[in-house]
C-alpha positions in Angstrom: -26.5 22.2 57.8 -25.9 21.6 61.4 -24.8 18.0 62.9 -28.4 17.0 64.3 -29.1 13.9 63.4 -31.5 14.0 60.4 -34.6 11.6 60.5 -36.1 13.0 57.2 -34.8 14.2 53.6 -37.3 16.0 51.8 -36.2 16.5 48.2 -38.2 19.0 45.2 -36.4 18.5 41.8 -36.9 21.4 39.6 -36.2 22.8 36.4 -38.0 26.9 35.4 -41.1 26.2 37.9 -40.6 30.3 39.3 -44.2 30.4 39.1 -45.4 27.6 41.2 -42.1 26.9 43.5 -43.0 29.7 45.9 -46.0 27.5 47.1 -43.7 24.3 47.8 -41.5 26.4 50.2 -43.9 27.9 52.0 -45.4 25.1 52.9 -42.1 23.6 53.5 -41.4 26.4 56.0 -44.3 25.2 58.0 -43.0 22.0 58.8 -38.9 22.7 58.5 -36.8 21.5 61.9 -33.7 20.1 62.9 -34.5 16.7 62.4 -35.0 17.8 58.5 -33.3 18.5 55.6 -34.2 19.7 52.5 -32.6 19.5 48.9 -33.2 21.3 45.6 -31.8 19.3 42.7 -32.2 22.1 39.8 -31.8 21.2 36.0 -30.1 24.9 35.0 -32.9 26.9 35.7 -33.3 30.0 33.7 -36.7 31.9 34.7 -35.8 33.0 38.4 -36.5 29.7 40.1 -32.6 29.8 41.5 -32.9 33.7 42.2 -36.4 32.1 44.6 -34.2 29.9 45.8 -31.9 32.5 47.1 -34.7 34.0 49.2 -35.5 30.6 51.6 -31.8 29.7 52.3 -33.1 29.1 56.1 -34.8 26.4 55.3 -33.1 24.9 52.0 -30.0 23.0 53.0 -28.6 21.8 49.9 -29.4 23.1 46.2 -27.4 21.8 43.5 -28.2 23.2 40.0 -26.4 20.8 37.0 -27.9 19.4 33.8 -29.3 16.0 34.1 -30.7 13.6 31.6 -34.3 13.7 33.1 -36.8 13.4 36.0 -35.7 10.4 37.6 -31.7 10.9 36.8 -32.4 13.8 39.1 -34.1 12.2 41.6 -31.1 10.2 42.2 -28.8 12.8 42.8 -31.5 13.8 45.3 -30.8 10.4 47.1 -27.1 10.1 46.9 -27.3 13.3 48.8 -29.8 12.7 51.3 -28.8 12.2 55.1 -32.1 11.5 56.6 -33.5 8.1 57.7 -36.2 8.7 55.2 -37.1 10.5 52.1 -39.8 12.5 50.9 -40.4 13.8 46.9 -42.7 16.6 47.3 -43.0 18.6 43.5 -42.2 22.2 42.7 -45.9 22.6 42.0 -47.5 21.2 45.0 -47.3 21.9 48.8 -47.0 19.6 52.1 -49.9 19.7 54.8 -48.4 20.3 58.2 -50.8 18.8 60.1 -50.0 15.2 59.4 -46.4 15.2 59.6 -46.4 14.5 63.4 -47.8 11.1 62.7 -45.4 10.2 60.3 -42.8 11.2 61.9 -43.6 8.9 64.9 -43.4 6.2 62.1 -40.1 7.5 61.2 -39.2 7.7 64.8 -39.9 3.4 65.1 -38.1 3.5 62.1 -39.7 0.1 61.4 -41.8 0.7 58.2 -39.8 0.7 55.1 -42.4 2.9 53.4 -45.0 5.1 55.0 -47.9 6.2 53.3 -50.5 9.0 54.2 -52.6 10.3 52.1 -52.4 13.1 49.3 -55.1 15.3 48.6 -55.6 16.9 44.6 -56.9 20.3 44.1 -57.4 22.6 47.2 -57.0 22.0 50.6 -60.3 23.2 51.5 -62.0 21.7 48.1 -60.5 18.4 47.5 -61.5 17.0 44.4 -60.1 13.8 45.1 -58.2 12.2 47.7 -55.3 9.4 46.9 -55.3 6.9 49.4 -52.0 4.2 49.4 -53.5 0.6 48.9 -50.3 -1.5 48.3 -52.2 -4.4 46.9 -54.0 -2.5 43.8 -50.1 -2.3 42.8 -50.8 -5.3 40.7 -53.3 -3.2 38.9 -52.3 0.0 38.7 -50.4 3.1 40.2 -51.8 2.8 44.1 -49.2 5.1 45.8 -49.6 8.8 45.8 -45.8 9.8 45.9 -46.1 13.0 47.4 -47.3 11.2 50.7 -44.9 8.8 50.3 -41.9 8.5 52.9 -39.2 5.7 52.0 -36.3 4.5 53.6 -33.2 6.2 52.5 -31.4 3.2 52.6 -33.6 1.3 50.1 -33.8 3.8 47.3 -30.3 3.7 47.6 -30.1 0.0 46.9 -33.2 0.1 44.5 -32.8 3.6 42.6 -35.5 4.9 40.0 -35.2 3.3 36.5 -33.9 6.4 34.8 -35.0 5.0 31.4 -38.7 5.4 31.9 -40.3 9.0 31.8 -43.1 8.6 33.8 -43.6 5.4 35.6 -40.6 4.7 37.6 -41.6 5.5 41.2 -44.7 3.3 40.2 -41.9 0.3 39.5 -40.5 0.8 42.3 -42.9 0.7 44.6 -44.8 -2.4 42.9 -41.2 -4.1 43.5 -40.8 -3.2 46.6 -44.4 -4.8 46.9 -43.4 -7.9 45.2 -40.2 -8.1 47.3 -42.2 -8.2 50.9 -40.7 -4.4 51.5 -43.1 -2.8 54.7 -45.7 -0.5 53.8 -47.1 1.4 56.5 -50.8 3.1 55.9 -51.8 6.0 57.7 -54.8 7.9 57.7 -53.1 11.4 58.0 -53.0 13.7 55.0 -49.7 15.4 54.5 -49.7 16.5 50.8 -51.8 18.9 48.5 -51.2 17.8 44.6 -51.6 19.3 41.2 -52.5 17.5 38.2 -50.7 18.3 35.0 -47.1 18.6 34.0 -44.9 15.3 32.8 -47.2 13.0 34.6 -50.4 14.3 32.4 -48.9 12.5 29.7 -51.9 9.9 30.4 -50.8 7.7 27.0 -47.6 7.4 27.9 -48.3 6.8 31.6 -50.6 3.7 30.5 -48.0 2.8 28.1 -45.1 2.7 30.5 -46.8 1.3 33.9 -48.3 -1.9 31.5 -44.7 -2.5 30.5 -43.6 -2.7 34.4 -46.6 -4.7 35.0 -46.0 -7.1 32.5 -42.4 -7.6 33.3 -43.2 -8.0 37.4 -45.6 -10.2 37.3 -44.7 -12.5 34.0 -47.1 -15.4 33.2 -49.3 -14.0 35.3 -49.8 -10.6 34.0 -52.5 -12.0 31.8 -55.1 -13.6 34.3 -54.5 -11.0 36.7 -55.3 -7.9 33.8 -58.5 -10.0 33.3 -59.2 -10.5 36.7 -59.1 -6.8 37.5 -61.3 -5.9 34.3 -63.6 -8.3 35.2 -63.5 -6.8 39.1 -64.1 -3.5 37.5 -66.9 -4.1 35.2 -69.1 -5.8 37.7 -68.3 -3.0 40.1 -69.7 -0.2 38.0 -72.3 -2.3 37.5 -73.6 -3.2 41.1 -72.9 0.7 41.6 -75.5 1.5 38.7 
């Protein structure tokens, strides 16, 4: 990696995704510059992925392949290592949409917002079947932040890493603490990210099970009137929407 000051870290952690990872980097391609870097943290791949790998080392400038004890252990490394001003998870199984990025990086140019978030679309470009929008409030609810759209100061995952305990949930803690702690989120309308559902995250039980353990120790004594408050919120909704 050259000495060009780098004002973004994009970051895939994989682990034997050969048969989706070709998407990622190709889209990655489409947006690559100086002013980024990208890293590969690899859990000991064994089906090709690293051989892949191999074949975009223009545009991949770090890949480290070690065990780790999960997800979100991984997704560490990925920020001990990072260089840029901000950070951006994109997965082995989706792909980045090139035609937002110039907004964000204007943000990341002010470098004012401590998180900026566009939005992610799910399914197909051309055939969306739904589109995740950031609203930082609903945090108090529920996951609200589509991390593939996501971009964070480098400097504040560093001082508030993923919780490498949970499976599932932890960029969903840390974004409803960041919340709580009066951290800057940034909405734009831009799309930047095209997501697939599935893999360790279609674990819905254990998602539920895990982001109502993080609410419940955020908010305290008032996890209780604020559950029923946004029950209440959602039944009269459907309702009126009969």
């Amino acid at each position: 990696m050259n000495n060009t000051s780098k004002k973004l870290s994009i970051i895939t952690v994989t682990k034997n995704c050969r048969s989706t990872l070709e998407r990622t980097l190709l889209s990655l391609k489409k947006i690559k510059n100086e002013s980024i870097e990208y890293i590969i943290i690899d859990g000991v791949s064994t089906d090709g992925t690293l051989d892949l790998i191999s074949k975009y080392n223009d545009i991949v400038d770090h890949c480290i392949s070690e065990p780790d004890t999960g997800i979100y252990n991984a997704m560490n490394k990925g920020i001990n290592h990072a260089k840029g001003d901000y950070i951006l998870f994109i997965n082995g199984d989706d792909e980045l949409i090139g035609d937002g990025f110039p907004d964000v990086l204007r943000e990341v140019e002010t470098g004012q917002p401590d998180i900026i978030c566009a939005t992610t679309l799910v399914g197909t470009e051309k055939d969306p079947v739904e589109k995740l929008i950031a609203k930082p409030f609903h945090l108090f609810f529920y996951n609200s932040i589509p991390h593939p759209s996501s971009f964070v100061k480098t400097r504040l995952l560093k001082k508030m890493p993923f919780r490498e305990d949970l499976k599932i949930a932890a960029d969903y803690n840390f974004f409803l603490s960041a919340y709580l702690k009066r951290y800057k989120f940034t909405i734009i309308k831009s799309t930047t990210a095209l997501h697939q559902r599935g893999g360790a995250s279609g674990d819905v039980e254990l998602s539920n099970k895990e982001i109502e353990a993080i609410r419940s120790y955020h908010l305290g004594f008032l996890y209780s009137p604020i559950t029923l408050f946004g029950k209440t919120y959602s039944f009269f909704k459907k309702v009126i929407n009969r």
